[in-house]
Every structure is written in C-alpha cells, then in structure tokens.
C-alpha positions in Angstrom: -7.5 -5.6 -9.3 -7.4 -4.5 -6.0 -4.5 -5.6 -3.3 -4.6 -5.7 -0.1 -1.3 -6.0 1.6 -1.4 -6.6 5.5 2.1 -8.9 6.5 5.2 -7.6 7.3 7.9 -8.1 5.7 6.2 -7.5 2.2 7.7 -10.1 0.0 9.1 -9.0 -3.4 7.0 -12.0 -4.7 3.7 -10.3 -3.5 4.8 -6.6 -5.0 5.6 -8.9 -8.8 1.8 -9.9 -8.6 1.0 -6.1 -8.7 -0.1 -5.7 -12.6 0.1 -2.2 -14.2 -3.2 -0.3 -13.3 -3.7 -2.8 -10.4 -4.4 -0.2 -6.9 -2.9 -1.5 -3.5 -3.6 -0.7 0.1 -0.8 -1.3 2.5 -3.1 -2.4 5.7 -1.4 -3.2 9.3 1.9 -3.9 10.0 2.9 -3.7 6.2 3.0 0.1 6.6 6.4 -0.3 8.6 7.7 -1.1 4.7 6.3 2.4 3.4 9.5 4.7 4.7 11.4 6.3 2.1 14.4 4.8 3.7 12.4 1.6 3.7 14.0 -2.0 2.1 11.5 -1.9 -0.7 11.9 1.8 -1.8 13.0 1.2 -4.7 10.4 -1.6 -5.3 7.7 1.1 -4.4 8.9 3.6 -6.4 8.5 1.7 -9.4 5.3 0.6 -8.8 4.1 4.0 -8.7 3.7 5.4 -12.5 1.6 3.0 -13.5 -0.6 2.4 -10.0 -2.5 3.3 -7.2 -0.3 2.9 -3.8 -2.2 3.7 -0.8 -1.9 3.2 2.9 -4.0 3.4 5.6 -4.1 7.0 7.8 -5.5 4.7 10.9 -2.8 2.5 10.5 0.1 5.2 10.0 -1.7 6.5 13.4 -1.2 3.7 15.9 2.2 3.0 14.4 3.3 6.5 15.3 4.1 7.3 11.4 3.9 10.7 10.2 2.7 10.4 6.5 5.9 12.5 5.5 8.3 9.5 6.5 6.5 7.4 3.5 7.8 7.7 0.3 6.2 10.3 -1.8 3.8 9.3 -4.0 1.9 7.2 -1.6 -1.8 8.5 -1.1 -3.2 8.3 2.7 -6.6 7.3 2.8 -9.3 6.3 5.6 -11.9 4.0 5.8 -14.0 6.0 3.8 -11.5 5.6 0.4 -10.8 1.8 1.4 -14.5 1.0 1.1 -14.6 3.4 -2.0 -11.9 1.1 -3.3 -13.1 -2.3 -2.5 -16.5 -1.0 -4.3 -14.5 -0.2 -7.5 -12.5 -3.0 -8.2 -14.6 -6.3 -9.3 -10.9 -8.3 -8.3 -10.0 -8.2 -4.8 -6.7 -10.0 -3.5 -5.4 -10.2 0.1 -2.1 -10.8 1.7 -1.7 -11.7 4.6 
C-alpha cells in the first residue's frame, strides 16, 4: 500500500496503519515532522527497515528545508517518482 501523508501534526495513529513493506510520501505541511530533531524521530526511524519513507523535494523547497535537516534514511523524490509510486501500488491511502 501506498500512503500519502499531507496533515501536520502526523498522528502516531496514522504512522501504526503503516504495514511492513507499505511505501509513504510525506506531502505538504507534514514534511515540518521529517527533522531529525523532529517529535516523531523515533517513530520514523523505525519505520524505515522495513519501508519506503519518502518526501516531496517541491515541498522541502517552499518550506525552506534542506533535505540534510530530515532524518536520514528518507528518500527525496519529485513528481516524477510520486506518479512512479502511485502507478505501482494497486492500494493507495490518503491523510489528510
């Protein structure tokens, strides 16, 4: 399944319907939540071994975040990958 994360805050409810080998695009305003210093680090960080966490390099852009303030491990991707993505997965869920 594919997620598609937009609201800020993230709630921890919406990161414990992520499913091992589900891929998630942080979209919007729910990129503020990406920095490693970020409330959900550690929420993140286990996600990642066992799925796809990207974010949105438009999105990092207008906010005025550098993609080495994210937590490492997060893949920046543009439209291009999003569409690839959205293509890909048969399951697509949005949060907004």
């Amino acid at each position: 399944m594919l997620h598609l994360i937009s609201q800020s805050p993230v709630p921890l409810a919406v990161l414990g319907r992520i499913a091992e080998g589900d891929a998630v695009v942080f979209l919007e305003n729910s990129v503020l939540n990406l920095l490693q210093a970020g409330p959900l680090a550690g929420s993140l960080l286990a996600l990642l071994p066992h799925n796809r966490l990207c974010v949105l390099q438009d999105d990092l852009a207008i906010r005025g975040i550098a993609p080495s303030a994210l937590l490492s491990g997060l893949e920046v991707i543009n439209y291009a990958a999003l569409v690839g993505l959205t293509v890909s997965h048969a399951q697509i869920q949005s949060w907004s």
